[in-house]
N, C-alpha and C positions, 0 to 999 in steps of 0.2 A: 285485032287479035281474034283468031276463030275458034270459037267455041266445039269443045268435041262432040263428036255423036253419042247421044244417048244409047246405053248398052242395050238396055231395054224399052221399047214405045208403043206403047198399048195405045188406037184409035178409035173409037166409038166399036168396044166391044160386047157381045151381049151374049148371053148364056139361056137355050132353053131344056128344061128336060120336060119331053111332054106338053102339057099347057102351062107347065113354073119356069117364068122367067129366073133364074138363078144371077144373073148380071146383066144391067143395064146401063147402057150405055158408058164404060168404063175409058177414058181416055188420061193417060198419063206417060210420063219418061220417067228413067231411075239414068242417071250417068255414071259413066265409069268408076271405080276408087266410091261411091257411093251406097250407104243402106238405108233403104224404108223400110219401118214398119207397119205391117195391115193389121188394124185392130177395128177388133167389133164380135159383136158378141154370136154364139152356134146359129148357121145358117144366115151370116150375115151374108156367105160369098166369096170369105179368104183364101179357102181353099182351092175352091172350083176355079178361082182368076188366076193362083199356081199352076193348075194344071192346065189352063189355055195355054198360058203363056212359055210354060216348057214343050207343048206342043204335046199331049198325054189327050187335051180334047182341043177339037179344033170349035171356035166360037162360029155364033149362030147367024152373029152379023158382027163385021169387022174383021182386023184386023191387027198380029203384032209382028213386029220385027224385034231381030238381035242381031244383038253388037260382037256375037264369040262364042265359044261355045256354052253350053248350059251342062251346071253341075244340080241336081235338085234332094233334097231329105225327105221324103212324104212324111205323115204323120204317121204310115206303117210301116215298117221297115223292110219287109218283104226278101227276105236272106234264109237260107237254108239250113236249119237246124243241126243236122248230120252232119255239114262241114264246120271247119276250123276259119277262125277269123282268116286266114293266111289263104287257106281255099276258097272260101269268099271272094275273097277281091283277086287273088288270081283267076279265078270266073268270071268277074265281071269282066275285066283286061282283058281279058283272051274271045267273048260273046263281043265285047263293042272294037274288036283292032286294036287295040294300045299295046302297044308295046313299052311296057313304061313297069316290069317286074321291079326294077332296084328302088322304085316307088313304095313299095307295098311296105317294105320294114319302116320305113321314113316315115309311112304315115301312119302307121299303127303306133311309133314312139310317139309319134308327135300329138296321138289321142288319147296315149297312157294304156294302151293295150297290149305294147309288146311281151309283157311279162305272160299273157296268156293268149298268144297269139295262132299256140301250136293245140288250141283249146278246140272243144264242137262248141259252137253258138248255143247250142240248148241249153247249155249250164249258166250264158251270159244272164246277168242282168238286166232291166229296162233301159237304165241307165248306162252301161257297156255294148249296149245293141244300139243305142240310140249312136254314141260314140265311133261305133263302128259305121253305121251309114255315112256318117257323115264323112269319116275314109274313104267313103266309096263314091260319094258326088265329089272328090278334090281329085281323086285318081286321075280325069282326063283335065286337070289344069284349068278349068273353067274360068271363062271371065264374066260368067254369071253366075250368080248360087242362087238356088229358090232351096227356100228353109218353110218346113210349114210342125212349130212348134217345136224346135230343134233342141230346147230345153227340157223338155218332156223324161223324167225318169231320175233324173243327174241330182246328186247331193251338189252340195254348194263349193266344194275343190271341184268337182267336175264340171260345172259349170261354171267355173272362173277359165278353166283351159280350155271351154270350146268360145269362150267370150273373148281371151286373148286369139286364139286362132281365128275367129271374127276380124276382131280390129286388125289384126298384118295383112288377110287379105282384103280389105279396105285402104293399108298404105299400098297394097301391091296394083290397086288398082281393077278389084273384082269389083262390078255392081251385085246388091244383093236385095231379094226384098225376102220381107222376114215374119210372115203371121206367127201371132202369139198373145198368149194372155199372161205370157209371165213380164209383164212392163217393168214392174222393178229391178230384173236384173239385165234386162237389153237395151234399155230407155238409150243408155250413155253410150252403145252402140249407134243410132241413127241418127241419121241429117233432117230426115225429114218422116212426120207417122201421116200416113192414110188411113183413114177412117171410112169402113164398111159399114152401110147401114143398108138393109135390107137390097141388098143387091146392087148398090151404088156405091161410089167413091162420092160419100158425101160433103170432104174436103181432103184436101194435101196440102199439109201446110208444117213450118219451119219447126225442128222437135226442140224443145227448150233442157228437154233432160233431166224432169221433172214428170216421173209418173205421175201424181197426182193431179199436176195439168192436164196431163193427156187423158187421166179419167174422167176430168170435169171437165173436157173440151168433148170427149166421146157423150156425153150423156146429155148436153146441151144441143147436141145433132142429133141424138137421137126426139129430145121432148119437141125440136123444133119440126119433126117431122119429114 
């Protein structure tokens, strides 16, 4: 039986800015249908190996490949105030090629924004703005989502419907990795958490789905150095 290709494969990757190594020596795979979470505490590195890996910064030594295209959430959302959710993402569609309009109502229903979809963003919320990005990384169909705090802003209905839209595309077969410090409500999302400690993947190992493991397994790497 052949095992599939990893969506995503990071190979002894390394990050400098300056004289600050920011990642060292990061080597892993995420596979299809699969989510990791990157956890570790500011300036571990979670972010910076997001944006290698969607290709925003090219690493200093190494290497990554993909398996499809790349959908990604920054942790800014970086969308324009003066337009309407609806102008939004018909911007983005029309700046990257897609053709892909009859998308836009589908996924603004499916983030719980249609009701104000003919809105300007300036009036959104953190939690509606967050919602709407994440719109905007599904538009070209991605068979990878990079999430970097995707929970960020959302009461606890909102964040149960970007959790279910999580898990479908994990039956659908998107890889995803997922930094965050909100473990208690993604833990039961991921296969597997990576653990960032100063600029390493200090381990990658099997998520039991149990925040509170994954904070005493985080803090036992960190004290071990």
């Amino acid at each position: 039986m052949l095992l599939a290709e990893p969506a995503v494969a990071v190979r002894g990757v390394f990050r400098r800015f300056g004289y600050r190594w920011v990642l060292r020596d990061i080597t892993m795979d995420v596979a299809p249908g699969e989510a990791v979470l990157l956890v570790g505490g500011n300036g571990a590195g979670k972010t910076t190996l997001l944006r290698v890996v969607s290709g925003l910064l090219r690493p200093s030594k190494g290497e990554v490949s993909l398996g499809g295209t790349v959908g990604m959430v920054a942790h800014h959302t970086m969308m324009y105030d003066a337009l309407t959710a609806h102008e939004n993402l018909t911007f983005f569609a029309r700046l990257h090629g897609l053709k892909i309009r009859a998308r836009i109502g589908e996924l603004l229903e499916r983030m719980g924004l249609a009701h104000v979809a003919d809105e300007r963003i300036g009036t959104y919320s953190r939690g509606m703005l967050q919602r709407l990005a994440i719109a905007r990384a599904l538009m070209p169909e991605p068979r990878v989502l990079l999430l970097d705090e995707p929970l960020t802003g959302l009461d606890d209905a909102a964040s149960r419907t970007v959790i279910d839209v999580l898990n479908a595309l994990e039956e659908q077969g998107v890889a995803m990795l997922i930094a965050t410090h909100q473990l208690v409500e993604l833990v039961g999302t991921a296969a597997r958490v990576g653990y960032m400690v100063n600029g390493k993947l200090a381990a990658l190992e099997q998520c039991g789905g149990d925040a509170g493991q994954v904070v005493g397994r985080y803090r036992e790497l960190v004290a071990g150095g």
